[in-house]
MINUBA-465405 format. One record per residue: residue number from 1; x, y, z of N, C-alpha, C in turn. Coordinates in steps of 0.1 Angstrom, whole numbers, plus 5000, padded with zeros to 4 digits. Example, Ala and Ser with C-alpha at 12.3 -4.5 7.8 and 13.67 -1.06 7.14 Angstrom:
2
SITE:1:5132:4943:5078:5123:4955:5078:5132:4967:5078
SITE:2:5128:4978:5071:5137:4989:5071:5129:5000:5079
This chain:
66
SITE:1:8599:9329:4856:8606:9320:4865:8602:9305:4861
SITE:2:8609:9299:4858:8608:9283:4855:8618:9274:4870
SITE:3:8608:9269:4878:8611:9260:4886:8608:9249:4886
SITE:4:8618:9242:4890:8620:9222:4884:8619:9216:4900
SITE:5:8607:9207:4902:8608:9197:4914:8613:9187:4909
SITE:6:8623:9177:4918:8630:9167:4910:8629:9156:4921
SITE:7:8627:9143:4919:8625:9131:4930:8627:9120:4924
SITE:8:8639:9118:4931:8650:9102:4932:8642:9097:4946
SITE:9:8634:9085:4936:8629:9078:4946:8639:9065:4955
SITE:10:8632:9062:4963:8632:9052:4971:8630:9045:4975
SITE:11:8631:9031:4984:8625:9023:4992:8624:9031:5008
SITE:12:8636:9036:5012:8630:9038:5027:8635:9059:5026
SITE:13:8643:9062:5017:8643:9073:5018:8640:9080:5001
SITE:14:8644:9095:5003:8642:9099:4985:8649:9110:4985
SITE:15:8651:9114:4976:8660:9130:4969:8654:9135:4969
SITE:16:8651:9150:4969:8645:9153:4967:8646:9175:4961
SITE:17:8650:9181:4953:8653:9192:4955:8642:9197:4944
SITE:18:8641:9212:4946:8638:9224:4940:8648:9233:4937
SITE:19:8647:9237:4923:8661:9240:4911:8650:9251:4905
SITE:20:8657:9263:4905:8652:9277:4894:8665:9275:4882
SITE:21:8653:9274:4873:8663:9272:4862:8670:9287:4854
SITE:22:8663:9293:4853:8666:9304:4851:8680:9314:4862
SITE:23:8680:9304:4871:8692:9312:4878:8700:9305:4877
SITE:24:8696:9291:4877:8710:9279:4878:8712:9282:4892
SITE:25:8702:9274:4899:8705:9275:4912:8692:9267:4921
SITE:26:8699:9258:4929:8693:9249:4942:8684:9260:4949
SITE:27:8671:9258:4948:8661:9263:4959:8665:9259:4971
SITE:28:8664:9246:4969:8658:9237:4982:8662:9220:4979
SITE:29:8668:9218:4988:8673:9199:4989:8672:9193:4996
SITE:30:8668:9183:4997:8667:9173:5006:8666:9158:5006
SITE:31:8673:9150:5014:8671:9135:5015:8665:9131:5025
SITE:32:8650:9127:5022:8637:9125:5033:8639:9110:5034
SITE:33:8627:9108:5043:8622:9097:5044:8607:9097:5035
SITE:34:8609:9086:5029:8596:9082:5021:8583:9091:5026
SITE:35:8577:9090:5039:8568:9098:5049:8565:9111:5044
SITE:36:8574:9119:5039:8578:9128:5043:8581:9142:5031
SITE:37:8579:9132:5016:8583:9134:5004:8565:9142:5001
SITE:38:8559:9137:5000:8543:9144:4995:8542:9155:5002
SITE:39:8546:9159:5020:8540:9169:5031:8552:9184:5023
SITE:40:8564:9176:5018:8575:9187:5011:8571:9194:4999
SITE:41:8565:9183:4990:8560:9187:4973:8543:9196:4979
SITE:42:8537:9193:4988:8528:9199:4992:8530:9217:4993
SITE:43:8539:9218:5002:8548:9229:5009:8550:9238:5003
SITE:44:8556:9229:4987:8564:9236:4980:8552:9241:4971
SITE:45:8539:9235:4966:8531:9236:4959:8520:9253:4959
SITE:46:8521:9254:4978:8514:9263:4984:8526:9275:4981
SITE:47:8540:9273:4982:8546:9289:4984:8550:9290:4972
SITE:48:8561:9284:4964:8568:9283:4950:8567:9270:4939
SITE:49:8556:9270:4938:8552:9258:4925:8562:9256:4914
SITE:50:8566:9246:4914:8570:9239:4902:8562:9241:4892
SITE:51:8570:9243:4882:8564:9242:4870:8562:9230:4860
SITE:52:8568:9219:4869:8567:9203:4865:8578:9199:4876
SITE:53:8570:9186:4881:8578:9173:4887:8585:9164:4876
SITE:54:8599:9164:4880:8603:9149:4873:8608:9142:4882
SITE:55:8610:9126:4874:8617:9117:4892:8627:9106:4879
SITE:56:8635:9106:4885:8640:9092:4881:8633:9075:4882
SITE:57:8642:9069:4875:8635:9059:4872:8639:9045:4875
SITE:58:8645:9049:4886:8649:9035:4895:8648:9029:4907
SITE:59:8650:9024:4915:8647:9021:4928:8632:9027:4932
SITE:60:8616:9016:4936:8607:9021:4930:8597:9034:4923
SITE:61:8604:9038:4916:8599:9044:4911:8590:9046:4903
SITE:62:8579:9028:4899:8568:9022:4900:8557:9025:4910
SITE:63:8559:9028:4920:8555:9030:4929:8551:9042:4933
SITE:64:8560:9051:4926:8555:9062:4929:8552:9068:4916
SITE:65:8548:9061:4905:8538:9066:4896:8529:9063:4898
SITE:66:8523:9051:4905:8510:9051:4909:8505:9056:4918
């Protein structure tokens, strides 16, 4: 099973889904509030891990590589 966390950052909200690549198919999606993005990738860490996070690279997304 190859599962992809994916996070379009933000200033006050973010993208946020879980994608099995192997099915071609949306786990899980969501547009959070900034707050709200770590308690999700947490969540997801404990029941169905990613097998790598990626995020795009615009709107701070400086920010959240640090």
């Amino acid at each position: 099973m190859s599962w992809i966390a994916a996070l379009d950052p933000g200033r006050s909200k973010c993208g946020l889904v879980l994608v099995d690549l192997d099915q071609r198919c949306v786990i899980e999606g969501h547009v959070l509030p900034v707050n709200a993005v770590v308690d999700t990738l947490k969540r997801w860490q404990r029941s169905t891990p990613p097998d790598r996070l990626i995020m795009g690279n615009g709107t701070s997304s400086d920010d959240w590589l640090a």
